[in-house]
C-alpha positions, 0 to 999 in steps of 0.5 A: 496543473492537474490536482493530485488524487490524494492530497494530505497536509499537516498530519498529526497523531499522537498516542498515549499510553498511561504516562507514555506519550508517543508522537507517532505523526508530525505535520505530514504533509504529501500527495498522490496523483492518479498513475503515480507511485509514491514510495514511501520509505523509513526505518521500522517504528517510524510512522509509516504504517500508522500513516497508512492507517490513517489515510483509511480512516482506520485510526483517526488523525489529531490534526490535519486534513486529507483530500482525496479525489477533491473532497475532504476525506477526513470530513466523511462519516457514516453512510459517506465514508463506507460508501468512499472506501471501495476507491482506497483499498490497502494490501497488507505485510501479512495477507493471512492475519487480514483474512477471515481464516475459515475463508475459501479463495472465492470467498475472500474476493467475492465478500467486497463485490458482495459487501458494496454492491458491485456485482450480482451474486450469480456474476460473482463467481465469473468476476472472482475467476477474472480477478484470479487470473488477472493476478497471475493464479488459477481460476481453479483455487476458488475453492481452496482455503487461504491458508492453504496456499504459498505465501507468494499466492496469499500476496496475490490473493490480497491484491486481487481482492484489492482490485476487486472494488476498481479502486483510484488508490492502492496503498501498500504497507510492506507488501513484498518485505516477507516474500524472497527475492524472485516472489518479490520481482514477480509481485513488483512487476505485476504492480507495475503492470496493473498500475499501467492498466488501470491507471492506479495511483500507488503509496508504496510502503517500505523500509528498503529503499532498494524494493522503493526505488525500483516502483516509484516515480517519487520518494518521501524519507520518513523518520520520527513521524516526519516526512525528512525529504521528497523528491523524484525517485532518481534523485532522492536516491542519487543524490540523498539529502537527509542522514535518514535516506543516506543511511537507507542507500548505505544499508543496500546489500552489495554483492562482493565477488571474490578477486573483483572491485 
């Protein structure tokens, strides 16, 4: 059996705040293999994005270990660790607060090529026109600021900026929440399609099960920093186990259509 790209065990994370003590991680344990979507699904405060953060080294777990790829990822420091990053990138809700907001377009894409070395300065602007169109926009927004644009561009200017160092792993934090219905259907597809492209593994963060289950190959039930269940997409959804996911599948808007069941 294939070892999974990312393989996490035993996390644990807790913040303290003054008197307050917050248990924000709980012995999690999940993996990832290379082409695979995990969803990763919960009511909001419950651990979701701090485990994000976590699996890139943004915040540093209490305990526990993270393998990715078949090295020990949380061992990695310094000089190793930057050089790991560009194969973990991170999309994130808001686009707009994890851009430089004096950036143009072109600028934001072409800073991670430019940063790990990827491509040669007088190929950057090909690669960022590459990119761009790869992500559905115009080669031509280059030049335009980020806070220029719709909110749906800004999503696939922060994935195409993601891309950007050809990563192994894509995680996701509420990528599509702040997006409307038909914005959300074109991001969901054009993940899937890339996905299918390159190969990508995918941790696909959300509080809808809904967005979750239309992604994922499998589903991880979060709820007080633990992982409550996981399993395959279909049956964690057909068949929920825990309250935590029942409750999820219970909160799914239905369509109610006056004189019909």
């Amino acid at each position: 059996m294939t070892a999974p790209l990312l393989s996490v065990s035993g996390l644990s994370k807790i913040f303290v705040t003054g008197s307050r003590r917050v248990v924000a991680l709980e012995d999690v344990s999940l993996s990832v293999a290379q082409g695979e979507t995990l969803g990763l699904v919960g009511p909001s405060g419950c651990g979701k994005s701090t485990l994000a953060r976590v699996l890139l080294r943004l915040i540093e777990p209490d305990a526990g270990r993270i393998d990715f790829a078949g090295v020990e990822f949380t061992a990695w420091k310094g000089e190793a660790l930057r050089h790991m990053r560009p194969r973990i990138q991170m999309v994130f809700q808001d686009p707009l607060a994890s851009f430089n907001p004096r950036a143009t377009i072109g600028r934001a894409i072409a800073d991670p090529l430019r940063i790990h070395g990827l491509v040669p300065r007088r190929e950057r602007p090909g690669a960022v026109a590459a990119l761009l169109e790869r992500v559905g926009l115009s080669a031509d927004l280059a030049g335009r600021p980020v806070h220029e644009i719709s909110g749906g561009q800004r999503q696939r200017v922060a994935i195409a900026r993601a891309l950007a160092t050809r990563p192994q792993l894509l995680v996701l934090d509420e990528a599509v929440s702040a997006l409307d219905v038909t914005m959300r259907r074109r991001i969901l597809d054009l993940l899937v399609s890339l996905q299918r492209e390159r190969g990508l593994a995918c941790l696909f963060i959300s509080h809808d099960i809904a967005v979750v289950r239309a992604v994922s190959h499998r589903i991880a039930v979060m709820d007080g920093g633990r992982i409550v269940e996981q399993g395959p997409a279909q049956e964690v959804v057909a068949s929920p186990r825990s309250q935590t996911a029942q409750a999820l599948l219970a909160a799914v808007p239905r369509l109610v259509i006056a004189g019909k069941d």
